[in-house]
MARZAVO-759761 format. One record per residue (C-alpha): y, z, x; chain. Coordinates in steps of 0.2 Angstrom, whole numbers, always signed. Each point is the difference from the previous one (the first is absolute). Layout:
+-------+-------+-------+----+
|    py |    pz |    px | ch |
+-------+-------+-------+----+
|     Y |     Z |     X |  A |
...
+-------+-------+-------+----+
***
This chain:
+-------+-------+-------+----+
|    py |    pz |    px | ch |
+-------+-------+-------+----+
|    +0 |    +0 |    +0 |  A |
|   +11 |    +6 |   +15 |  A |
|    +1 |   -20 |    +6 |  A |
|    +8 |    -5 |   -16 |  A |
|   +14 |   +12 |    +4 |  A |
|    +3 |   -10 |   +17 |  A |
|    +0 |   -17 |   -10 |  A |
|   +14 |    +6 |    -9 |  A |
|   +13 |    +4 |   +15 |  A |
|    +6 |   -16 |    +1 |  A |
|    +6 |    -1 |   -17 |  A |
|    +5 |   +16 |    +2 |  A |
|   +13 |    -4 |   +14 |  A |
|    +5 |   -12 |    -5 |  A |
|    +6 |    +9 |   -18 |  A |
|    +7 |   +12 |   +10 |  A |
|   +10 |   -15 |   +11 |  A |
|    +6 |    -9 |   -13 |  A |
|    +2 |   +15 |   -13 |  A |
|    -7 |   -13 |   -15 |  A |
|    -8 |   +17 |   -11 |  A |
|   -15 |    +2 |    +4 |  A |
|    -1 |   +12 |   +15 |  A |
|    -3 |   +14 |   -10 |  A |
|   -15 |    -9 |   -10 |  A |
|    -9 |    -2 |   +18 |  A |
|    +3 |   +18 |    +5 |  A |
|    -7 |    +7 |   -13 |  A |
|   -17 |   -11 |    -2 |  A |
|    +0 |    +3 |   +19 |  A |
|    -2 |   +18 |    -4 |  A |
|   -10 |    -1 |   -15 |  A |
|   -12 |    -9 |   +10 |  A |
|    -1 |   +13 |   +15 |  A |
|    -5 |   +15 |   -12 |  A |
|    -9 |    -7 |    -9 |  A |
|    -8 |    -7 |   +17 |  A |
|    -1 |   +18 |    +6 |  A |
|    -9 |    +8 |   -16 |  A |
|   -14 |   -14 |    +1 |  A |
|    -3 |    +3 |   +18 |  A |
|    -5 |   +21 |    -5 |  A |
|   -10 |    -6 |   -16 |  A |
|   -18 |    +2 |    +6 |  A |
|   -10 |   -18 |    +3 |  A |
|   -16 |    -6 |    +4 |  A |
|    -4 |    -2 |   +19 |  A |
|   -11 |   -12 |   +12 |  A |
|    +0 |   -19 |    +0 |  A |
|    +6 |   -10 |   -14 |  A |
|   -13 |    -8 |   -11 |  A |
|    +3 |   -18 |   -10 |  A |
|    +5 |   +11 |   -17 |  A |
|   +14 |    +9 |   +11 |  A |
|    +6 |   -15 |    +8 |  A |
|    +2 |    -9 |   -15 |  A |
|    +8 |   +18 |    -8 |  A |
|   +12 |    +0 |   +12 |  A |
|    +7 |   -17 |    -1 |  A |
|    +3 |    +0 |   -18 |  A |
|    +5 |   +16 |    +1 |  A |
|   +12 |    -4 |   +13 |  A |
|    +7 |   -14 |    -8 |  A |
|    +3 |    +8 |   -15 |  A |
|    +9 |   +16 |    +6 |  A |
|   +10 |   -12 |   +12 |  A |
|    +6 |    -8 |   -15 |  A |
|    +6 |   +15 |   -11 |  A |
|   +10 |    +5 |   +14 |  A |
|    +6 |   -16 |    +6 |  A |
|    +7 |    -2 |   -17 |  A |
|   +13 |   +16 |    +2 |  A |
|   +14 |    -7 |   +11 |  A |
|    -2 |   -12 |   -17 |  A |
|    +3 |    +9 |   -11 |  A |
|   +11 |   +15 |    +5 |  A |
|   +13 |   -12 |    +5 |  A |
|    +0 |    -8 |   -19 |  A |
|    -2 |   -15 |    +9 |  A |
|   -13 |    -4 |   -18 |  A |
|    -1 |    +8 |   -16 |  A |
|   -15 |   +10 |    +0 |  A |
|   -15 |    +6 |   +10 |  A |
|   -11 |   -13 |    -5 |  A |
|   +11 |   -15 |    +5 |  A |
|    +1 |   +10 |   +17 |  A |
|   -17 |    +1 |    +1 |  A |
|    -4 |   -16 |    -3 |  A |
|   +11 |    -8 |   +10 |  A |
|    -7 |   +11 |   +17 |  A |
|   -19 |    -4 |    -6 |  A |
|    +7 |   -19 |    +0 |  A |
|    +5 |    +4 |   +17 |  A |
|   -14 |    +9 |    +8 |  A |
|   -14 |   -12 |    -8 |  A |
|   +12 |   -15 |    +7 |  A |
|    +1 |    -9 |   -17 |  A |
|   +20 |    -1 |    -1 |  A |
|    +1 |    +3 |   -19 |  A |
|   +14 |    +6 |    -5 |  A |
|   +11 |    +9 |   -15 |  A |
|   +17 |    -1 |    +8 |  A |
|   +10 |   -13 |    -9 |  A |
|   +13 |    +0 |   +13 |  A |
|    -4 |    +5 |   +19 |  A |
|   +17 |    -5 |    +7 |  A |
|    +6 |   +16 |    -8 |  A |
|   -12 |   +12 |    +6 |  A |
|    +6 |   +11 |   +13 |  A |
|    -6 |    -9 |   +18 |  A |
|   -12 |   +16 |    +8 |  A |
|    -9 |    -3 |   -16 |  A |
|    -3 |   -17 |    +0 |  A |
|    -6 |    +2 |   +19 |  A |
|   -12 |   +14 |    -4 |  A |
|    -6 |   -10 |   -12 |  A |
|    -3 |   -14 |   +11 |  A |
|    -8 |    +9 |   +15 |  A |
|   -13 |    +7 |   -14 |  A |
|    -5 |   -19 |    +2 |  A |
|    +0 |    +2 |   +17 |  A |
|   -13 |   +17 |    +0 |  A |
|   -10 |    -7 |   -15 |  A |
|    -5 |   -17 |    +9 |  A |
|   -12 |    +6 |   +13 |  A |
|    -3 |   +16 |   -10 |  A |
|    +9 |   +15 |    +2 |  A |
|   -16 |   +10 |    +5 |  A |
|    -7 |   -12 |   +13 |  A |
|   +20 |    +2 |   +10 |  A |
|    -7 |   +19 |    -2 |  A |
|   -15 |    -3 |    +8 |  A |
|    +8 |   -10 |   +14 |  A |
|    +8 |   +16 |    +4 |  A |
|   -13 |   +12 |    -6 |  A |
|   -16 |    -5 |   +11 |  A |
|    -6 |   +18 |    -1 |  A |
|    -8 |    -5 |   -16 |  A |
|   -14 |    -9 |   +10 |  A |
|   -14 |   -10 |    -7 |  A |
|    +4 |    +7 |   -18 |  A |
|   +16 |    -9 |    -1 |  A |
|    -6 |   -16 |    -1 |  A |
|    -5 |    +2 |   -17 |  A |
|   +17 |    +2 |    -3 |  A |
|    +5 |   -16 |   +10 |  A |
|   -13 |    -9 |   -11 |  A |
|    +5 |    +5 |   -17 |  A |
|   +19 |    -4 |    +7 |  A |
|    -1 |   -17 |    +8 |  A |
|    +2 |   -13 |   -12 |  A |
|   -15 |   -12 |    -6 |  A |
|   -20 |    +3 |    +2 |  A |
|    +0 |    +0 |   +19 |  A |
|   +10 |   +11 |   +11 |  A |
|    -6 |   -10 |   +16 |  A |
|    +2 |   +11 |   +14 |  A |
|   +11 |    -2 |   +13 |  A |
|    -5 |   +14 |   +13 |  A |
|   -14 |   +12 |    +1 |  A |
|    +9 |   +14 |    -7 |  A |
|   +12 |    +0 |   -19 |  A |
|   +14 |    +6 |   +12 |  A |
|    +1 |   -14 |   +11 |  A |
|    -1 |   -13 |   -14 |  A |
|   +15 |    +7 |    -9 |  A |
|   +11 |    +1 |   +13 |  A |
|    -6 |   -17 |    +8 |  A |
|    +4 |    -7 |   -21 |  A |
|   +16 |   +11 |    +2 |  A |
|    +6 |    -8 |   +15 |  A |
|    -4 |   -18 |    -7 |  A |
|    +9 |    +8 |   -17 |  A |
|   +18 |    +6 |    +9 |  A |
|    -1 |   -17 |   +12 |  A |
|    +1 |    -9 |   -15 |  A |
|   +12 |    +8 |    -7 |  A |
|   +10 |    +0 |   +16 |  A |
|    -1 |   -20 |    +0 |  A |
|    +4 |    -3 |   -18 |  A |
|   +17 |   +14 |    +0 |  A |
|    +7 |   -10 |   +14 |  A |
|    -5 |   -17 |    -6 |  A |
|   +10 |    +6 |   -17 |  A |
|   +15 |    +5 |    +8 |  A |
|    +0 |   -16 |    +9 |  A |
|    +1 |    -7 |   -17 |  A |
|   +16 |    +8 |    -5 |  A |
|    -7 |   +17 |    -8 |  A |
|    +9 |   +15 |    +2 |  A |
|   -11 |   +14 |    +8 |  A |
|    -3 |    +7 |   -16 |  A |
|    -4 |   -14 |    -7 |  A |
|   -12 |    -4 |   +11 |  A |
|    -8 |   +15 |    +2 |  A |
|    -3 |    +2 |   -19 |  A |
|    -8 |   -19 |    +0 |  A |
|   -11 |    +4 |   +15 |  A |
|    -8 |   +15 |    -6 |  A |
|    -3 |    -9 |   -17 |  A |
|    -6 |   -16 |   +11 |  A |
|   -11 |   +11 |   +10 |  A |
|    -7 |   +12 |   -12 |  A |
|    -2 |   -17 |   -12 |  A |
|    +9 |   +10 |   -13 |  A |
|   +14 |    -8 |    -5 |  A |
|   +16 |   +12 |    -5 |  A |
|   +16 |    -9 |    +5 |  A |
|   +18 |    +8 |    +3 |  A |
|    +4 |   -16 |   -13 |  A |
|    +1 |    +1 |   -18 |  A |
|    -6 |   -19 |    +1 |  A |
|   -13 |    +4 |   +16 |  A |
|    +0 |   -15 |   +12 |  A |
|    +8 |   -11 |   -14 |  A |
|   +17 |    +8 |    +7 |  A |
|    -1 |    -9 |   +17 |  A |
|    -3 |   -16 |    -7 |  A |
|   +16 |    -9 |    +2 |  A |
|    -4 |    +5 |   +20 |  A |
|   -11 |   -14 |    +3 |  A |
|   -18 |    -1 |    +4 |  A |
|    -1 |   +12 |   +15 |  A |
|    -3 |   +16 |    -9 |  A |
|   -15 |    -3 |   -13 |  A |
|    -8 |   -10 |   +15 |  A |
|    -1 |   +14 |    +9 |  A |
|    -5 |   +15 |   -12 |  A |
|   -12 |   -15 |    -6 |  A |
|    -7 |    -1 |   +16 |  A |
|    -1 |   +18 |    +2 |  A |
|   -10 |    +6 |   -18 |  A |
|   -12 |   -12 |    +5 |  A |
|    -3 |    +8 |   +15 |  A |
|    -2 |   +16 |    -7 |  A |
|   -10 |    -7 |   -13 |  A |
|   -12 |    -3 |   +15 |  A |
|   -13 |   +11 |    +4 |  A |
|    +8 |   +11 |   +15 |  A |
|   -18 |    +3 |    +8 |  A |
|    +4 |   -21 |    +5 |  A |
|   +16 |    +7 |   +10 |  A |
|   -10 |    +9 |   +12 |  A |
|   -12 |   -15 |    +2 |  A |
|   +17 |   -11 |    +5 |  A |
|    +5 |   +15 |   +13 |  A |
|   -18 |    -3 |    +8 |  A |
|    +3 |   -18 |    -2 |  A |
|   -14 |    -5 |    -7 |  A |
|   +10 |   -13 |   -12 |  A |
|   -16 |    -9 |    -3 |  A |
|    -9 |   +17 |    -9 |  A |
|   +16 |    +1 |   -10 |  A |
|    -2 |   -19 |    -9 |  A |
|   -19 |    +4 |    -1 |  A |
|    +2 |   +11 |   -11 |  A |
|    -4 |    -5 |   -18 |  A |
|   +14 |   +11 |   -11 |  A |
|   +15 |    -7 |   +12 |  A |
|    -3 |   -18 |    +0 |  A |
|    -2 |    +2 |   -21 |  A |
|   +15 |   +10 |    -2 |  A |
|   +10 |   -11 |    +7 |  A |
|    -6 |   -16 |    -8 |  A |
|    +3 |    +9 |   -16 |  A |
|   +18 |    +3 |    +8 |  A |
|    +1 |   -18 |    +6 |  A |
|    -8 |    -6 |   -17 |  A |
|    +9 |   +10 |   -12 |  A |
|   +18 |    -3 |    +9 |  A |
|    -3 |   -20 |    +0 |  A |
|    -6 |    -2 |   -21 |  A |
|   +14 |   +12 |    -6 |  A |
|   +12 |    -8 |   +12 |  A |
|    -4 |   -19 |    -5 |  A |
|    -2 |   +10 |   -21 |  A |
|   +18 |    +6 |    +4 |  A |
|    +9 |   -16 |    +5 |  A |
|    -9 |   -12 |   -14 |  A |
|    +7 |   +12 |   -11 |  A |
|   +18 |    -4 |    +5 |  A |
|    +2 |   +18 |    +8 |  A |
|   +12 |    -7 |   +13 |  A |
|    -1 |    -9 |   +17 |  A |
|   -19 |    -1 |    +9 |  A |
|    +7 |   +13 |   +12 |  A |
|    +4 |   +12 |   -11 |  A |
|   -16 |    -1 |   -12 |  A |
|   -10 |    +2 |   +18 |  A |
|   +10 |   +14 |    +6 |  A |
|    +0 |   +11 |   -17 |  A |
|   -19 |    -4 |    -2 |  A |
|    -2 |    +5 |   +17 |  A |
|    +8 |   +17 |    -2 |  A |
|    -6 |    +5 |   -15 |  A |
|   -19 |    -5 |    +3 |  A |
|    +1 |   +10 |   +15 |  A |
|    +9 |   +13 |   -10 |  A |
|   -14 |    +1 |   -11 |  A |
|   -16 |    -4 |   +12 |  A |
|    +6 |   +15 |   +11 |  A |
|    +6 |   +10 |   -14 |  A |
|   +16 |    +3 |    +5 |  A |
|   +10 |    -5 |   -15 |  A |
|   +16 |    -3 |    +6 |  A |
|    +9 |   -16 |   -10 |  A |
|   +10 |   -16 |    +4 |  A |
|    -2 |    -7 |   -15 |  A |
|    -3 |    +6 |   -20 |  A |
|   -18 |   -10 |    +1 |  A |
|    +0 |    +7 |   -17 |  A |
|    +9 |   -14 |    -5 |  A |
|   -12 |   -14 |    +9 |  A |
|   -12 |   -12 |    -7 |  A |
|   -16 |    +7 |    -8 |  A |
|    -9 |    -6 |   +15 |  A |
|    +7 |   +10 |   +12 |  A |
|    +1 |   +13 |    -9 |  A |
|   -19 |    -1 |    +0 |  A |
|    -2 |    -1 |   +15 |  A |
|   +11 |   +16 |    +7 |  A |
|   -10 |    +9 |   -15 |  A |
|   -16 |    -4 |   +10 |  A |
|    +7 |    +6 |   +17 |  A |
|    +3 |   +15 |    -9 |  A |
|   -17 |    +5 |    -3 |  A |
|    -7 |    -8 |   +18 |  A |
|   +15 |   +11 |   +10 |  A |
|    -4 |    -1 |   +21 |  A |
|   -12 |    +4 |   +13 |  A |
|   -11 |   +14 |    +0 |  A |
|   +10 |   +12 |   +14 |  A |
|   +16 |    -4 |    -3 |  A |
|   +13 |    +9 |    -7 |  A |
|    +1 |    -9 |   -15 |  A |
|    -9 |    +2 |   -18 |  A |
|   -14 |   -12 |   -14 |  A |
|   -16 |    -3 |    +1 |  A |
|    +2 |    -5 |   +17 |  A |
|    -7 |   -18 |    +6 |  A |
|   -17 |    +7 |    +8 |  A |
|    -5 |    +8 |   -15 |  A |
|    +4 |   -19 |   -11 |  A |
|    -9 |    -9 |   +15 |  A |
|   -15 |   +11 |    -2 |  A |
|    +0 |    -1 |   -18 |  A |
|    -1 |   -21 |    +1 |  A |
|   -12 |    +2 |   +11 |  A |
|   -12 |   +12 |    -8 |  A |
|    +4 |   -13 |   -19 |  A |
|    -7 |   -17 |   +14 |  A |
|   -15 |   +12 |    +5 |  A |
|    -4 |    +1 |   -18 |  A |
|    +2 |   -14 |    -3 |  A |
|   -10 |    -5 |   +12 |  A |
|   -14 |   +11 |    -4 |  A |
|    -2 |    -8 |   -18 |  A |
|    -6 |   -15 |   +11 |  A |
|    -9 |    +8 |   +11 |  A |
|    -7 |   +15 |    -7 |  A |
|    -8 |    +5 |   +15 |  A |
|   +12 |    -2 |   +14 |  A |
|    +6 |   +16 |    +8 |  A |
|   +17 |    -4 |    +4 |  A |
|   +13 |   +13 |    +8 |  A |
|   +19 |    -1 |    -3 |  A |
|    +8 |    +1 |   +16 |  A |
|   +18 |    +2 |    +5 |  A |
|    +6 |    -6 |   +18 |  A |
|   -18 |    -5 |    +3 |  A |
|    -8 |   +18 |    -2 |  A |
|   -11 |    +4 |   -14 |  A |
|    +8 |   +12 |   -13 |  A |
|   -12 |   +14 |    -7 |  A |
|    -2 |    +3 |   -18 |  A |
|   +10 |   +15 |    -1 |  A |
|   +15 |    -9 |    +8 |  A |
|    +0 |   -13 |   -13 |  A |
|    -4 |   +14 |   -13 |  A |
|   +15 |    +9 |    +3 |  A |
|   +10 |   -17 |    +2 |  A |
|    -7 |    -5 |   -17 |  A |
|    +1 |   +20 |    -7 |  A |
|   +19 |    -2 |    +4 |  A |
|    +7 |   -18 |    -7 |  A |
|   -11 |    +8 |   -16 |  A |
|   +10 |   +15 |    -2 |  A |
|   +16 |    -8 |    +4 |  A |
|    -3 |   -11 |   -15 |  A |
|    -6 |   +13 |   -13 |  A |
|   +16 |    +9 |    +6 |  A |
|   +10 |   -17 |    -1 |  A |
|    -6 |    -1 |   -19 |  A |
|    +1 |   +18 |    -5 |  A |
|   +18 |    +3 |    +7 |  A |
|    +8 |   -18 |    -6 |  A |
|    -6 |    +5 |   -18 |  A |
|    +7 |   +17 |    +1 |  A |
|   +17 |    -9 |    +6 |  A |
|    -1 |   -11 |   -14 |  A |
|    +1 |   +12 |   -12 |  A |
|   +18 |    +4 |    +4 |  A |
|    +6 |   -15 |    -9 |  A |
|    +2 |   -13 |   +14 |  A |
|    -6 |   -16 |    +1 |  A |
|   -19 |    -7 |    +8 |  A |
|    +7 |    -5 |   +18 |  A |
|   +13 |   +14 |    +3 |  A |
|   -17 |   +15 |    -3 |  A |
|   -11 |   -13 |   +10 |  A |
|   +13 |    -2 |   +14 |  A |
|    +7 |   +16 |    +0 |  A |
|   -19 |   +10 |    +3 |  A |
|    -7 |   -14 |   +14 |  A |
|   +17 |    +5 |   +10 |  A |
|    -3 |   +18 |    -2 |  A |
|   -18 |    -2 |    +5 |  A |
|    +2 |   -13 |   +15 |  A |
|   +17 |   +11 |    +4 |  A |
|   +10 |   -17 |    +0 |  A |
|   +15 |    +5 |    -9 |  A |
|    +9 |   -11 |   -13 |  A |
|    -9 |    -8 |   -13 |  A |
|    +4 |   -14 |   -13 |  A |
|    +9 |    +1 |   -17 |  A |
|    +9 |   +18 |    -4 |  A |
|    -4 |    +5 |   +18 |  A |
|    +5 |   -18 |   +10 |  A |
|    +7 |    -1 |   +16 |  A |
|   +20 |    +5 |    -7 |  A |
|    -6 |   +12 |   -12 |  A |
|   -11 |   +15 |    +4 |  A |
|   -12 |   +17 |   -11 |  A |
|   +16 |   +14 |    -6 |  A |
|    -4 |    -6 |   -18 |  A |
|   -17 |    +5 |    +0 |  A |
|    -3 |   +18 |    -8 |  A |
|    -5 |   +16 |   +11 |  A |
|   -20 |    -4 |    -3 |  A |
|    +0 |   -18 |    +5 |  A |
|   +11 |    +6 |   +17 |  A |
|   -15 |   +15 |    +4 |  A |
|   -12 |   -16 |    -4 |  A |
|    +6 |   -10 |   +11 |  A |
|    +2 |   +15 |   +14 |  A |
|   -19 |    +0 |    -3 |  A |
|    -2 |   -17 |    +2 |  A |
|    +9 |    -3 |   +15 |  A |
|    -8 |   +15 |    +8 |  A |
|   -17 |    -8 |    -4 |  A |
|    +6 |   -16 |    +6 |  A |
|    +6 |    +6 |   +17 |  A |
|   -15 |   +14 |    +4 |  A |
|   -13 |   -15 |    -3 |  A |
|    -4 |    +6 |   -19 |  A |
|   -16 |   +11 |    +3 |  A |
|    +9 |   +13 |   +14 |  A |
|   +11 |    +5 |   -16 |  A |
|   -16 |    -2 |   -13 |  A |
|   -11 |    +8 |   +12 |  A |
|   +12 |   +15 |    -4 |  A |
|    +3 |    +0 |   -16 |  A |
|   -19 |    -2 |    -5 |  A |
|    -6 |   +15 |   +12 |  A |
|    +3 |   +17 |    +1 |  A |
|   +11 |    -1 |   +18 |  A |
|   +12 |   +12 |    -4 |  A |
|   -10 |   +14 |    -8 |  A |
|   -13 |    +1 |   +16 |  A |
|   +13 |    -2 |   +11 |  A |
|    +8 |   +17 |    -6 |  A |
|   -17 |    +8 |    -3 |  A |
|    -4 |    -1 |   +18 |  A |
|   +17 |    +6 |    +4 |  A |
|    +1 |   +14 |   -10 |  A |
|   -20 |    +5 |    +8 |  A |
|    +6 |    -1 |   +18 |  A |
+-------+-------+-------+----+
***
């Protein structure tokens, strides 16, 4: 809880600096945080390695409490109505989905909007493996904590021990967001500016210090959405692959299956909506390529941010966005969705049926980068895209039932789940989720918790009995 408190220093400073408000909403959450820090640390707890069910425990957990604090500065600075909004808006954060209630951020006091930006920032590698990475004292036991954290179905260790592969994904995380805050302020950005885009960039969250997002720097030319393109797709990449180009073996790195895919999808994706754009008379071939650029790499590496209201483009690419938002990145990345390995393995496994009505005899494996996956891998895979459809269903009904229309409760739940951001309809690009009632806000707080802990750490919590043992063996020390 305690590193949460040094996340919010610079926002903190810089309240204090330019005296916008909100200094005393900082101090005070800072304070809340540290007792309440100090009475959990003298409440008995269970000793000795940490088991799977702790693990995943203390990542949902930890994202959760992280949240209701994280919301404070939020909300004692009236900088939203009530609580809920508040709460909403940090979960958004945290979970890196971008989401947001505020109708106007250009009037929000400026430490605000930065804290809410470097919640991106903590939530796109996972603010429990940065604590690993300083925490090695945890051993062998952390890595089920690194597991249930990293994004997608494989973790792919870097080095032998959790430690050194969070601080080696660390040191690849802050280079990156080195490269792209320089590169921004090249660009004509103030600092702030540029900050605030980075974190959302890097954490593929997509909060902007504009009302309009990226649309605002659209009279500046093409520079700037070239660039933050270029850099969601990168952190829509899985970051293991990073590593592989530091050892520079290049060639593992276009082996492998997921990243030649995603790309083509990128490639694909940007080329049809582009080409669907200009034959619609969106405007000249440069701009239709640029805008479908940006915003299917907005989408693919659900960031969010926007260049264009896409809610107002042809039925075709609208389609085609709407697919992205279910298929989201690379496993490993910092991004949310299905994630591209787990619709690669799925295509795979409907040609081996396929295959097997032919052939009823044939044994034949599913492999992936050439090495045979076992049935529990493709269990899980399969276990996974199944519940993140029943969930998809379930929760678009419940939306519907407030009274909007089909594609707003559709839209409006895969970008909770796949942490995207905007949606289509009553939540496009230029509008965003204030009207919805306190319910449908704690919904979708679900929702993008779910969507962002890989759907079963935060089920595998609610359908156990976690928190009761937990205590028990505390209370018995």
């Amino acid at each position: 809880m305690r590193i949460e408190t040094v996340f919010m220093l610079p926002p903190l400073i810089l309240s204090f600096y330019i005296k916008d408000g909100a200094t005393s909403a900082f101090l005070c959450t800072i304070g809340i945080i540290l007792i309440t820090a100090f009475i959990m640390e003298k409440t008995p707890s269970s000793s000795g390695r940490i088991s799977p069910k702790d693990g995943l425990f203390i990542v949902s957990i930890g994202w959760i409490f992280a949240s209701i604090f994280g919301a404070l500065p939020l909300y004692i600075s009236k900088s939203l109505p009530t609580y809920i909004d508040c709460l909403f808006e940090i979960v958004s954060g945290f979970t890196t989905t971008g989401a947001s209630v505020i109708e106007d951020v250009e009037v929000i006091a400026p430490s605000v909007v930065l804290w809410r930006s470097i919640t991106h920032w903590i939530g796109g590698m996972g603010i429990l493996v940065f604590t690993i990475s300083l925490l090695p004292k945890l051993g062998v036991g952390g890595f089920q904590i690194f597991k249930a954290e990293s994004p997608g179905p494989v973790a792919g260790k870097i080095e032998p021990k959790v430690s050194q592969t969070a601080k080696r994904l660390y040191s690849i995380y802050m280079i990156i967001t080195i490269v792209l805050f320089i590169l921004l302020l090249i660009g004509g950005m103030t600092p702030f500016d540029a900050i605030i885009h980075t974190l959302g960039v890097v954490g593929t969250g997509g909060f902007s210090s504009k009302t309009a997002s990226v649309a605002h720097y659209n009279s500046w030319g093409y520079y700037i959405p070239i660039v933050m393109s270029m850099f969601m797709v990168f952190c829509g990449t899985n970051f293991s692959l990073y590593y592989l180009l530091y050892k520079k073996k290049i060639k593992s790195i276009f082996q492998d299956e997921e990243f030649r895919i995603f790309y083509g999808i990128i490639i694909f994706s940007i080329i049809i909506v582009g080409f669907n754009l200009y034959c619609n008379n969106y405007g000249t071939l440069g701009r239709s390529m640029i805008d479908s650029l940006f915003q299917v790499t907005s989408i693919s590496s659900t960031s969010g941010f926007a260049t264009a209201d896409y809610d107002m483009w042809p039925s075709f690419s609208k389609y085609i966005l709407l697919v992205l938002y279910f298929i989201g990145s690379s496993a490993g990345s910092t991004a949310g969705g299905m994630k591209v390995v787990r619709i690669v393995v799925m295509f795979k496994l409907v040609k081996r049926e396929i295959q097997k009505v032919l052939h009823p005899k044939a044994v034949i494996p599913i492999k992936l980068n050439n090495k045979i996956l076992n049935d529990e891998i493709v269990m899980g895979i399969m276990s996974f895209l199944g519940a993140y459809i029943i969930i998809f269903i379930t929760a678009s009904a419940i939306v519907a039932l407030s009274g909007v229309d089909i594609l707003t409760s559709i839209s409006s739940v895969v970008t909770m789940l796949s942490n995207v951001g905007p949606g289509f309809s009553a939540v496009g690009p230029t509008k965003n989720f204030f009207f919805f009632g306190v319910g449908y806000k704690m919904l979708f707080c679900m929702l993008m918790l779910l969507g962002r802990l890989e759907i079963f750490t935060m089920l595998a919590l609610l359908s156990s009995n976690s928190i009761g043992n937990r205590y028990v063996k505390g209370s018995t020390k």
